[in-house]
N, CA and C of each residue as an Amber inpcrd file, in Angstrom:
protein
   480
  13.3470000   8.6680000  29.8280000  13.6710000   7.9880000  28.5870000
  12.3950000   7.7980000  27.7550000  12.3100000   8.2840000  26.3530000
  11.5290000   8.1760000  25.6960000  11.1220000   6.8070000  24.8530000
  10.1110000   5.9560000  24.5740000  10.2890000   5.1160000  23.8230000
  10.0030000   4.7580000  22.6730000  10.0590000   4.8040000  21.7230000
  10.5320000   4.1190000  20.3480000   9.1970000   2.9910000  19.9510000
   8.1040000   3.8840000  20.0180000   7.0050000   2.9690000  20.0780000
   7.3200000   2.3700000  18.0640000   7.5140000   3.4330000  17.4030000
   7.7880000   2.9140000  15.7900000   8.5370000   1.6600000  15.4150000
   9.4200000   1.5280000  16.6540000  10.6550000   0.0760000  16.3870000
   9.2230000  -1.1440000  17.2190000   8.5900000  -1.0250000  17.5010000
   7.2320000  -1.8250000  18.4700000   7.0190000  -2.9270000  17.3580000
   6.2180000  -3.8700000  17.4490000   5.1720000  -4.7110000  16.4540000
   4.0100000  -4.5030000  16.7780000   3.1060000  -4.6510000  16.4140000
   1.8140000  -4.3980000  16.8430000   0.9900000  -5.3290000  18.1320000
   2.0080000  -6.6500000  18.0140000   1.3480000  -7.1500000  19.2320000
   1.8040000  -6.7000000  20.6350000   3.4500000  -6.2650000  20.1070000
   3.5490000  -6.0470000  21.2010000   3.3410000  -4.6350000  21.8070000
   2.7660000  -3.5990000  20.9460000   1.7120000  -2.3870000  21.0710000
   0.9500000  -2.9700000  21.6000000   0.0040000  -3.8250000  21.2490000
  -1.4490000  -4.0430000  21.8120000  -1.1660000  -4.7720000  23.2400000
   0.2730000  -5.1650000  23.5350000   0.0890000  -5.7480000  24.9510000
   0.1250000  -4.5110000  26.2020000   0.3410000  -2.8350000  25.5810000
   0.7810000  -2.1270000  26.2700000  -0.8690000  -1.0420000  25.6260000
  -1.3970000  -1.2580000  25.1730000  -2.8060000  -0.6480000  24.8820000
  -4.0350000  -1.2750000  25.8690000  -4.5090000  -0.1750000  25.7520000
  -6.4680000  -0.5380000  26.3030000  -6.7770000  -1.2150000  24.7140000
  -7.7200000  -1.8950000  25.1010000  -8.7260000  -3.0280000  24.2630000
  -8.8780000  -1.7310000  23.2280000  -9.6760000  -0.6080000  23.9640000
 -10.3660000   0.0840000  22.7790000  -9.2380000   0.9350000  21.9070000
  -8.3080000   1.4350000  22.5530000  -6.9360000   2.0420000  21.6170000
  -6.9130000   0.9570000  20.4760000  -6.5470000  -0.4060000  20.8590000
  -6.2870000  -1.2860000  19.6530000  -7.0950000  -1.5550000  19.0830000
  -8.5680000  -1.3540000  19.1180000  -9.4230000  -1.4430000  18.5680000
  -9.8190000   0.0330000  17.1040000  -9.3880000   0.8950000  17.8010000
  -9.4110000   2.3350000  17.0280000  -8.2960000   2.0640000  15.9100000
  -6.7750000   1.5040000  16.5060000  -6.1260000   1.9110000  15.4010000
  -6.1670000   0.4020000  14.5880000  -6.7520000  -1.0960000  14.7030000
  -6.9510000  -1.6930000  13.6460000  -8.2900000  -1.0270000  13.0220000
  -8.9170000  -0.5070000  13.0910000 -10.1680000  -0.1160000  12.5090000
  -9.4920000   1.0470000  11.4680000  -8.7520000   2.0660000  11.9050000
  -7.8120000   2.5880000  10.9850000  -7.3710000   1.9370000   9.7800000
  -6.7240000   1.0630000  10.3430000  -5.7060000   0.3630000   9.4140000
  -6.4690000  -0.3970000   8.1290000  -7.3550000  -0.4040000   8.7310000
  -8.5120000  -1.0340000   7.7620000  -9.6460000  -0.1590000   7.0620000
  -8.3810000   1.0890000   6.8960000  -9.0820000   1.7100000   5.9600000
 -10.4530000   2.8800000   6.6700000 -10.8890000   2.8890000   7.7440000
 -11.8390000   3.0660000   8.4090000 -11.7080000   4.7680000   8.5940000
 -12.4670000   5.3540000   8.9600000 -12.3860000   7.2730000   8.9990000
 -12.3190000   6.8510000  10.7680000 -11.7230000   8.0330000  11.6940000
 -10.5900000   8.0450000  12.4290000 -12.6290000   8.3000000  13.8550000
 -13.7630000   9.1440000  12.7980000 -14.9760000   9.0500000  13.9150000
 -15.9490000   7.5390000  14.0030000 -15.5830000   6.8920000  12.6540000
 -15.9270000   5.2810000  12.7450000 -15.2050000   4.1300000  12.7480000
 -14.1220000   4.5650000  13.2960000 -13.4080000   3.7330000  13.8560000
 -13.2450000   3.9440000  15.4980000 -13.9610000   4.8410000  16.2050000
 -13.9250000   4.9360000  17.6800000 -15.1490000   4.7790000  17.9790000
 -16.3160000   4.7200000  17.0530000 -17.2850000   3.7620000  17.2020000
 -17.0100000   2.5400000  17.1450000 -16.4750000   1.8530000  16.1560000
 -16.1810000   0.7200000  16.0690000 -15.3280000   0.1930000  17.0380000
 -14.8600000   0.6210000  17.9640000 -13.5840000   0.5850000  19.1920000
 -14.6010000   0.5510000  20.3500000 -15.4720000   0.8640000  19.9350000
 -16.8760000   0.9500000  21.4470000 -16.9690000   2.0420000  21.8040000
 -16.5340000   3.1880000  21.4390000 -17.1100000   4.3740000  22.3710000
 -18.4800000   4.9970000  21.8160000 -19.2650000   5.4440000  22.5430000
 -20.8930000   5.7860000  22.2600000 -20.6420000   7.1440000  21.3610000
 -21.8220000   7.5020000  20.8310000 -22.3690000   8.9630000  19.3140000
 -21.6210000   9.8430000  20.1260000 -21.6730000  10.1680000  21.5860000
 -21.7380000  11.7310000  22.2670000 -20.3050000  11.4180000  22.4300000
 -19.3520000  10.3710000  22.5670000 -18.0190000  10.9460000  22.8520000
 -16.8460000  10.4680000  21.7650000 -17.6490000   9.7290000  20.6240000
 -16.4100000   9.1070000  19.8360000 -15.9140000  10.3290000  19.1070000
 -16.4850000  11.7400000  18.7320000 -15.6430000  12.5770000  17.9240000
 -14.2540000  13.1080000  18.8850000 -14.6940000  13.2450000  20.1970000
 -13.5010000  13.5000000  21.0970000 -12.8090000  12.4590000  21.7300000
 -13.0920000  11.3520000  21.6310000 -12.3060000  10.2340000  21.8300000
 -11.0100000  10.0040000  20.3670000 -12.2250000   9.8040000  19.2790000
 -10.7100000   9.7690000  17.9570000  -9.7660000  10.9150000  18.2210000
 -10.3620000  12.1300000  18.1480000  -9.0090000  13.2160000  18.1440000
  -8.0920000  12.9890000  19.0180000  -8.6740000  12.4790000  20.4550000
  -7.3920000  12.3320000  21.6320000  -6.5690000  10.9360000  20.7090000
  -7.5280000   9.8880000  20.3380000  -6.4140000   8.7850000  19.9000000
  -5.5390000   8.9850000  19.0950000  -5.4820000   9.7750000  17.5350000
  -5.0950000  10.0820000  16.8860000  -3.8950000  10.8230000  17.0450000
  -3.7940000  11.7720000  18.2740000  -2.4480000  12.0760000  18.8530000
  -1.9480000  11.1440000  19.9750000  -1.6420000  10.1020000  20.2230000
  -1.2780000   9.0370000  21.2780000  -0.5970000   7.9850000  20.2540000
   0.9950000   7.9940000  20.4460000   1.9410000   7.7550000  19.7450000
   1.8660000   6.3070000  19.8100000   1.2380000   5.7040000  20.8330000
   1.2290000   4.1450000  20.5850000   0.1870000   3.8260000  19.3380000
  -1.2110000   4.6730000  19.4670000  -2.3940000   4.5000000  18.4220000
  -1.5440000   4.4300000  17.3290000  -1.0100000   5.4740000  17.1490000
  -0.0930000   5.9490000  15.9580000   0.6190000   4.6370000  15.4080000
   2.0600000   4.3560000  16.3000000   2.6690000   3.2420000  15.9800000
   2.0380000   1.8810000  15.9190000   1.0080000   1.9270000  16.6450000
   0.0970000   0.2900000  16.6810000  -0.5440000  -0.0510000  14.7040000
  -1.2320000   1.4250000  14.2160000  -1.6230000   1.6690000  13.1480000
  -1.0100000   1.4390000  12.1110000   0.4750000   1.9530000  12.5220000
   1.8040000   1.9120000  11.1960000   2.2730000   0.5540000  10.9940000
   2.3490000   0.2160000  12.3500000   2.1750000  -1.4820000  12.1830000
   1.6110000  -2.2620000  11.6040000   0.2850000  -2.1610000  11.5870000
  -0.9850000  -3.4170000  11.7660000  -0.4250000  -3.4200000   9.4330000
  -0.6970000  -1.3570000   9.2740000  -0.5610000  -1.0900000   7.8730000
   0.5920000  -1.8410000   7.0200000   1.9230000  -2.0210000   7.9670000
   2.7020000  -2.5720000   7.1840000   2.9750000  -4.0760000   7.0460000
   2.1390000  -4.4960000   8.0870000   1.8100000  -6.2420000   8.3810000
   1.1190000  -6.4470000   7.0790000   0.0850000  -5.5530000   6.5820000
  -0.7340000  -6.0350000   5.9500000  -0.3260000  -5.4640000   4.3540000
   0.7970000  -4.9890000   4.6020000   1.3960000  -4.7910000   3.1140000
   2.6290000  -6.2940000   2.5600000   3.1960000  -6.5390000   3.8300000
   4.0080000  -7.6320000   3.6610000   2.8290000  -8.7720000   3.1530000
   1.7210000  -8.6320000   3.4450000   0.8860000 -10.0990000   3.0220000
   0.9800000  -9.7980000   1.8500000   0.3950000  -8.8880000   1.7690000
  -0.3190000  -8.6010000   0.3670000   1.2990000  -8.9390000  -0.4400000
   2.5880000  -8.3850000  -0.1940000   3.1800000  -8.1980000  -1.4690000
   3.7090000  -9.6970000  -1.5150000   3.4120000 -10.7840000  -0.2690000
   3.7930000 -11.7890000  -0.3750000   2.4280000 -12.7770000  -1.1490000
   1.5410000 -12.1940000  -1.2140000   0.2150000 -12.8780000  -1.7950000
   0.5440000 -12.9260000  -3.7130000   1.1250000 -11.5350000  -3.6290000
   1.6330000 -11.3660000  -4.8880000   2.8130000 -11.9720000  -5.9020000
   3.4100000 -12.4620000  -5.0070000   4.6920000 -12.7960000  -5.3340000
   4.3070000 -14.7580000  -5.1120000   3.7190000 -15.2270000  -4.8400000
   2.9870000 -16.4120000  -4.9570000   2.3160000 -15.9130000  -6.3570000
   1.4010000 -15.4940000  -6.6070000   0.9960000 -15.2350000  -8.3810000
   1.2970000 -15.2710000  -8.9780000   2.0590000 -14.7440000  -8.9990000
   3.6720000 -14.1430000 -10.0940000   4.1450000 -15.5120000 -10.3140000
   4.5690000 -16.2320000  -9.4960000   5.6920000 -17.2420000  -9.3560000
   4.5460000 -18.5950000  -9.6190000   3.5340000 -18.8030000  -9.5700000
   2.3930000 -19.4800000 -10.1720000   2.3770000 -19.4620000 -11.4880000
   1.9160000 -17.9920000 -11.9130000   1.7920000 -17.7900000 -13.1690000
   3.0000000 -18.3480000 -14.1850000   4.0490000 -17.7500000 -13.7230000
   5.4690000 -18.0930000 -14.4060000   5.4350000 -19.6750000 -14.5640000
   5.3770000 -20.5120000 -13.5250000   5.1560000 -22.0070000 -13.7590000
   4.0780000 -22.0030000 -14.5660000   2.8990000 -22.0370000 -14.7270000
   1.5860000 -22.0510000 -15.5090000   2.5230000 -22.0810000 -16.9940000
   2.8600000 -20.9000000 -17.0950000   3.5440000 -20.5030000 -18.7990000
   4.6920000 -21.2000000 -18.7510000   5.5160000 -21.3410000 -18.0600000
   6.5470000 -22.3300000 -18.4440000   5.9450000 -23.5370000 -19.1260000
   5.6100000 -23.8110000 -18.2820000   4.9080000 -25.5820000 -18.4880000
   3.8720000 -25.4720000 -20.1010000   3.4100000 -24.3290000 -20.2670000
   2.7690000 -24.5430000 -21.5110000   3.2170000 -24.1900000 -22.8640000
   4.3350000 -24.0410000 -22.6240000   5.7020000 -23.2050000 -23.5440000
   5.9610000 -24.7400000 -24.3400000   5.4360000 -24.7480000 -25.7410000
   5.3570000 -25.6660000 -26.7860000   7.0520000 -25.8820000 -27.0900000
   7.5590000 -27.2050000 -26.7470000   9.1030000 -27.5210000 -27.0700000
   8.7660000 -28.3390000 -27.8700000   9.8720000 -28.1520000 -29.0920000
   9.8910000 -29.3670000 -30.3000000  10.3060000 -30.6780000 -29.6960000
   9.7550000 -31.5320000 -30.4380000  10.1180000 -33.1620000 -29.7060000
  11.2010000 -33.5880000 -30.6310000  12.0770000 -33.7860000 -30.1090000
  13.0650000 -34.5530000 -30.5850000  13.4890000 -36.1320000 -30.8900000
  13.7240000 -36.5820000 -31.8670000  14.0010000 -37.6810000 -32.1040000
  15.7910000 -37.8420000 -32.5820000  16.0270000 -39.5560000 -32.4400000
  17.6010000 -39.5680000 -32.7680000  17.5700000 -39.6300000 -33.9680000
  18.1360000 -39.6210000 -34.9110000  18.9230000 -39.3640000 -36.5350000
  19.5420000 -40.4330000 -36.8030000  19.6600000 -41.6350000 -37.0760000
  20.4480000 -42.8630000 -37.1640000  21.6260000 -41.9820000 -38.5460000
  20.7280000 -41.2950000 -39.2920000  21.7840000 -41.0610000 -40.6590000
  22.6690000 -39.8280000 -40.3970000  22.2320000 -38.6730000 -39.4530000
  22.9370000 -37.9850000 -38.9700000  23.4510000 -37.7760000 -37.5810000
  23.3680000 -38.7900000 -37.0570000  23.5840000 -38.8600000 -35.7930000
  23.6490000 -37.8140000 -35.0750000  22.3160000 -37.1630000 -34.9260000
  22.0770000 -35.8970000 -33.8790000  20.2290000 -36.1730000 -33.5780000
  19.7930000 -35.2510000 -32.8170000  18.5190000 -35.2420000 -32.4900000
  17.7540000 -34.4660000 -33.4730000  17.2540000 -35.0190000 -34.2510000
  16.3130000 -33.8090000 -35.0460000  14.9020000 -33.4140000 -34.7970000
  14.2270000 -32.2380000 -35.2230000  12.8620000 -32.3350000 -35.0110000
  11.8210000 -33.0470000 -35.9890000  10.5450000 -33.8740000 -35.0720000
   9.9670000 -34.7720000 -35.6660000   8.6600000 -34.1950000 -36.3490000
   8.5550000 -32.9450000 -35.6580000   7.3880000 -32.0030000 -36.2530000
   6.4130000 -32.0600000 -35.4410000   6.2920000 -32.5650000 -34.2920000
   5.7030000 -32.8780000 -33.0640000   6.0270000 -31.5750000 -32.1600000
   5.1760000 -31.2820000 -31.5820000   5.1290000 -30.1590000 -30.4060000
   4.8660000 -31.0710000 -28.9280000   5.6040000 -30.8780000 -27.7440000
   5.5510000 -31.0060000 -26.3280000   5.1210000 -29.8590000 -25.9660000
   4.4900000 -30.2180000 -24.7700000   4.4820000 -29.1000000 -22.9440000
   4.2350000 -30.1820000 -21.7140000   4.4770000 -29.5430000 -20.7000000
   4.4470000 -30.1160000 -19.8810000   2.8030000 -29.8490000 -18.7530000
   1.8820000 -30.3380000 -19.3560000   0.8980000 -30.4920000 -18.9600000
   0.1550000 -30.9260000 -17.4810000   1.1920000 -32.3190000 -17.0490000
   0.8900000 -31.8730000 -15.6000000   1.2220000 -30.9340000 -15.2260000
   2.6740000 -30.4570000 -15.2430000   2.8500000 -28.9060000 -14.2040000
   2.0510000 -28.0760000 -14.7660000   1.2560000 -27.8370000 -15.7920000
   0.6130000 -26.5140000 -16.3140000  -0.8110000 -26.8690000 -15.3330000
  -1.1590000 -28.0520000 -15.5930000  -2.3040000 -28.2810000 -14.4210000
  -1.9180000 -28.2260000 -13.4250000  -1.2720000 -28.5830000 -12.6430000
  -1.0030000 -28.1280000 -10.8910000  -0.4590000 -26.7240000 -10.7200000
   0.2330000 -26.1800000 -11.2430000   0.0200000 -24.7900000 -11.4640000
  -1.2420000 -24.1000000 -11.2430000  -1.5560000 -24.3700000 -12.1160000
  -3.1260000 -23.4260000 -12.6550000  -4.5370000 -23.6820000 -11.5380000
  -3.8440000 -25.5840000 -11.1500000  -4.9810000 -25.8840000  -9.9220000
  -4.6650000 -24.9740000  -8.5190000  -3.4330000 -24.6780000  -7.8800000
  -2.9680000 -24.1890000  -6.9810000  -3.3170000 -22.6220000  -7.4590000
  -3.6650000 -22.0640000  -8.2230000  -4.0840000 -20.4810000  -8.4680000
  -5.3330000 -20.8170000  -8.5370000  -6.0450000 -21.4660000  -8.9300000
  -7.6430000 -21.9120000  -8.6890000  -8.3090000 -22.0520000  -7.2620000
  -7.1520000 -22.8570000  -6.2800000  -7.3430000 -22.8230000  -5.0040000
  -6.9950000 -21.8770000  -4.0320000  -5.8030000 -21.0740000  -4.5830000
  -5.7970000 -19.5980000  -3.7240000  -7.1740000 -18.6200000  -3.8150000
  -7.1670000 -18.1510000  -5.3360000  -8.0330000 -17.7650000  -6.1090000
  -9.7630000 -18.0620000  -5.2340000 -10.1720000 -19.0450000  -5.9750000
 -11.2830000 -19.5310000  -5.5930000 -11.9080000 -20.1200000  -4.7820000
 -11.1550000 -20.9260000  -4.4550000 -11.2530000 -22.0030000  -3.1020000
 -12.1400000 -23.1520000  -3.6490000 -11.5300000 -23.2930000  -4.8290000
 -12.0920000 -24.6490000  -5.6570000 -10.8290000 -25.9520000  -5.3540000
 -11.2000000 -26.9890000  -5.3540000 -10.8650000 -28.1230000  -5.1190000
 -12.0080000 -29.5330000  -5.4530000 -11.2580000 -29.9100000  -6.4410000
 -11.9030000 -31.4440000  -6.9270000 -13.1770000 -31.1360000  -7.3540000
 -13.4800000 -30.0600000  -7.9030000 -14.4100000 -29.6100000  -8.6430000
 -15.6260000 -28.9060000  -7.5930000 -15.4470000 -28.9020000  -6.3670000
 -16.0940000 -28.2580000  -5.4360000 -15.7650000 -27.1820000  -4.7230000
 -16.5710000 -25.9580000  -4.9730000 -15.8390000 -24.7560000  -4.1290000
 -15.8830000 -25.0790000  -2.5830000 -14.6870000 -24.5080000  -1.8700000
 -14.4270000 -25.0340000  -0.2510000 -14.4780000 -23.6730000  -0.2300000
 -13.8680000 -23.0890000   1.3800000 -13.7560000 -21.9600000   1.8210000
 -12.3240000 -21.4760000   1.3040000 -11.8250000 -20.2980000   0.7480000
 -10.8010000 -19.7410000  -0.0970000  -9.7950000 -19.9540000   0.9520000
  -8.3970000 -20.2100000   0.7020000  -7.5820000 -20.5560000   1.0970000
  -6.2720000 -18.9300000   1.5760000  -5.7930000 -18.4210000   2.9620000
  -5.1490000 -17.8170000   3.9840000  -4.0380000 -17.5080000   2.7760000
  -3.1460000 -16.9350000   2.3070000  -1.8490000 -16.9670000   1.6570000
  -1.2030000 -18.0660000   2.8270000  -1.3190000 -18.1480000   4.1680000
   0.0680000 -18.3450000   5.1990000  -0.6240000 -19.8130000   4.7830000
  -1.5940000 -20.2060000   4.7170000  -1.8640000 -21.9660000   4.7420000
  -1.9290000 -22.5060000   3.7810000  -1.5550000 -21.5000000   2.6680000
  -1.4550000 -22.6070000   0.8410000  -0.0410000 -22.1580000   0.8510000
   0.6260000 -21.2150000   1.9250000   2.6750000 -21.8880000   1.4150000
   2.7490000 -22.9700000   1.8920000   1.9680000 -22.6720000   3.5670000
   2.3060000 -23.9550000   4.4380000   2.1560000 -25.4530000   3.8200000
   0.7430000 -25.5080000   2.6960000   1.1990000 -26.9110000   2.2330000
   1.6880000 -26.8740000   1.0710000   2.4340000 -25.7290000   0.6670000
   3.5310000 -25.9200000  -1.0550000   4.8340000 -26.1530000  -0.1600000
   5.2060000 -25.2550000   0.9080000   5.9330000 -25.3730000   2.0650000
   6.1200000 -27.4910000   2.3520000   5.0340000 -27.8640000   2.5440000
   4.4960000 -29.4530000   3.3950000   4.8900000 -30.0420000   1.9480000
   4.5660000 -29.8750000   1.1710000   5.0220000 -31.0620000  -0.4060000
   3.3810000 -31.0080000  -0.7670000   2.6400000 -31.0410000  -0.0680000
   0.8820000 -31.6720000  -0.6140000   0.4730000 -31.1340000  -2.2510000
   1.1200000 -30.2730000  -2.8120000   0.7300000 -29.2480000  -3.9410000
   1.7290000 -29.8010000  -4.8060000   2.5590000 -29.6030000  -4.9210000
   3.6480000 -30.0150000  -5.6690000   4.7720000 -31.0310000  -5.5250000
């Protein structure tokens, strides 16, 4: 019976890999050329050109690689989609609404010639893309903030 290393996750590839296999194909995945990434996996000058070629055909390297690649596309398109959905609040919130007043003589709301926005949310918006972004907080740069630990506290309430 053959197995279906492509249906795998990558951890659970790497529980069925040598250290240095998983080491070759995240070094891949990260963009890396297939003879410095079996350096980077530990093998020495005289055997990493024949070490990558054997890895490169070994269907777990393979599937461990396709993995790690599409783990790191789900971040990314989820890093993105936090931006997006930032940004959109940012511009909502600064989207100038006429202020309305009541009409005693026409009994309706008319405009007073006054412009609104909603300024806190345009600031907590814009602060929460400052802190993904930059890793600014309270006017001090910190260390830039994980995508998984700035949902976790929009996720927690702390942001919004």
């Amino acid at each position: 019976m053959e197995t279906n290393f492509g249906a795998m996750s990558a951890e659970q590839l790497r529980q069925s890999m040598t250290e240095k296999q998983y080491a070759f194909a995240e070094a891949l995945s990260q963009g890396l050329e297939p003879l410095a990434a079996a350096r980077k996996a530990g093998f020495g000058e005289k055997i990493a050109g024949a070490q990558a070629a054997k890895m490169l055909k070994n269907p777990k390297v393979i599937a461990c690689r396709n993995a790690l690649e599409s783990q790191k596309s789900e971040e990314e398109l989820t890093a993105q989609w936090v931006w997006r959905k930032l940004a959109e609040v940012a511009e909502r919130c600064m989207e100038q609404t006429p202020h309305m007043v009541w009409d005693k003589e026409s009994r309706s709301y008319v405009h007073d010639g006054t412009w609104e926005f909603d300024a806190e949310g345009a600031i907590k918006a814009l602060s929460a893309i400052g802190k993904l972004a930059l890793g600014h907080e309270g006017g001090k740069t910190t260390e830039r903030v994980g995508i998984e630990e700035f949902l976790e506290e929009l996720e927690g309430g702390r942001r919004f």
